[in-house]
N, C-alpha and C positions, 0 to 999 in steps of 0.2 A: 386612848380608844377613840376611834374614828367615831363620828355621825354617819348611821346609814337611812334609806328610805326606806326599804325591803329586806333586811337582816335585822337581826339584835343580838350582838354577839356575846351577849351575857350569861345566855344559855348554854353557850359552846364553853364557855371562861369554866363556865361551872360544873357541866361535865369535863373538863380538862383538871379540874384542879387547878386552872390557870399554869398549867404545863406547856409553854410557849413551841417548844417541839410537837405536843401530841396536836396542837391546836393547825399547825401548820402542816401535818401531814393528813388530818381529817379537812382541810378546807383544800389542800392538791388532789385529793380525794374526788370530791365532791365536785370542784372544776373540771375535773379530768373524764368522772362518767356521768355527770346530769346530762351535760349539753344532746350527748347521745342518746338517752334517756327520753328526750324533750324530742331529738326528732325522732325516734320513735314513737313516742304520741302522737305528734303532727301525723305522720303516715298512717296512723291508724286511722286518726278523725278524717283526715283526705280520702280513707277507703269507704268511708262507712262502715267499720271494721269496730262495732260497741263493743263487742266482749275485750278485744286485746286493750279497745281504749279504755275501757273500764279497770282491765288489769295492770297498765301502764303508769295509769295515774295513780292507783294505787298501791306500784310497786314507787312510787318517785316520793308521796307525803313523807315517809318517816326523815328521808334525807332535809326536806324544808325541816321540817321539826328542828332539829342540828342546829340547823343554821339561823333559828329562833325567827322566821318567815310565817310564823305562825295563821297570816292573813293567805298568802300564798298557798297553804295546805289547805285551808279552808276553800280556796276556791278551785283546786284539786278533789275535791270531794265533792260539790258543787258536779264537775265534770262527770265522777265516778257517776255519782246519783243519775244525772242525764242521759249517760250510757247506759246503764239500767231500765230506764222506761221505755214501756211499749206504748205509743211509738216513741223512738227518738226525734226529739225537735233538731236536728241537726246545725238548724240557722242560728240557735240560738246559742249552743253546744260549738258551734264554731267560733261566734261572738266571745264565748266567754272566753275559748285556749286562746282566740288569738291578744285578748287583752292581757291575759294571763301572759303569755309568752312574751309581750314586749316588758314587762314585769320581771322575768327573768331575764332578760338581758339586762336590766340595770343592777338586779343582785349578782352577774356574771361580774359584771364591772366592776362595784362595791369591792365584793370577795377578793378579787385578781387585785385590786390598790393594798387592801388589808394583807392581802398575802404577801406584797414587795414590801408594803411596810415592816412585818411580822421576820421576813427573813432579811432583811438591811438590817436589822438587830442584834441580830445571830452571828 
């Protein structure tokens, strides 16, 4: 098992049964529709667009769950809550995706290494 900064992939093990196939088609998964997911979000929060971003973010948490990002959903909720308020603080709402976002680029990375590892084994 890798060291990651932003996954914990003991969560996945465990919902797999540690079944090395199910673990590698839920992480091709997951690579394959967050990214678009995430700019889906960005386009919202660039619209001023709170309800989609609200709905966005919280169509995207249960995937972090998965992939045991646990801090990452937290601050996906964080985002829902803000899209929720009247008014929206926007600056701050921006502040937070875009920290959040370069956040997921490094669980992109993480995952996609785990993934070549996962299937060089196979």
């Amino acid at each position: 098992m890798h060291a990651f900064k932003e996954a914990d992939m003991s969560y996945l093990e465990d919902l797999s049964g540690g079944d090395q196939s199910l673990i590698i088609e839920m992480l091709r998964l997951f690579l394959s529709q967050t990214p678009g997911y995430l700019d889906s979000l960005s386009r919202h929060i660039d619209l001023g667009d709170w309800s989609n971003t609200q709905s966005m973010a919280h169509h995207i948490k249960p995937t972090l769950a998965y992939m045991g990002a646990e801090d990452m959903r937290q601050a996906l909720i964080r985002i829902e809550q803000m899209a929720k308020a009247d008014p929206v603080d926007s600056v701050v709402l921006k502040r937070e995706f875009s920290v959040l976002r370069g956040r997921f680029e490094v669980l992109f990375k993480e995952l996609e290494g785990h993934l070549g590892f996962l299937t060089s084994k196979m």
